[in-house]
C-alpha positions, 0 to 999 in steps of 0.5 A: 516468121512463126514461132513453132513453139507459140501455143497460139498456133494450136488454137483452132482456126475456128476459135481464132476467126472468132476471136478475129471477128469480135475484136474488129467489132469492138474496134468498129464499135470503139471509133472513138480510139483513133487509129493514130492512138492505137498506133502509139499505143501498140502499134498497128491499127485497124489500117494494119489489120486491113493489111494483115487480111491481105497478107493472109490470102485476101484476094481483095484490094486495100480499099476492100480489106480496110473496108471489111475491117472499117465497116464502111468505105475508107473514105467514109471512115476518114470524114465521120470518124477520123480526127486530125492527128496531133503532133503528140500523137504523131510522135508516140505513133513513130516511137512505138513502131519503132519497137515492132519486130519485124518477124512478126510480119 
């Protein structure tokens, strides 16, 4: 559900699809903040965005939207860049979904 009344929805698309574009960067160029983290922290992560994509009319795959967002195969991703998950970790990540809203889906 978008809100009608958000100024985010005036912002070009142009403008947006850049933005879009410099956060996946970044967040290819930060490996080092795991998905499970940045799943406790707020929520979604690069996997979501892959999603997102998707979502948005993207007419590839899950396995092709991840890798637009991943910068390479998920398979790759996972063995050169993925650490296994804490307990900890797994914990903050449930606790934090649990404040996601389901209208921004």
């Amino acid at each position: 559900m978008t809100d009608t009344n958000d100024p985010l929805d005036t912002l070009e698309d142009a403008v947006a699809a850049a933005t879009f574009r410099r956060l996946v960067r970044h967040l290819r160029h930060r490996h080092d903040a795991q998905n499970i983290e940045l799943m406790g922290l707020a929520g979604f992560c690069r996997n979501c965005l892959a999603d997102w994509i998707r979502d948005a009319g993207y007419e590839g795959d899950k396995a092709q939207a991840r890798e637009l967002v991943h910068g390479m195969p998920m398979d790759e991703w996972k063995a050169t860049r993925q650490q296994p998950a804490t307990q900890e970790q797994i914990e903050a990540m449930e606790k934090s979904l649990t404040k996601n809203r389901a209208d921004l889906r």
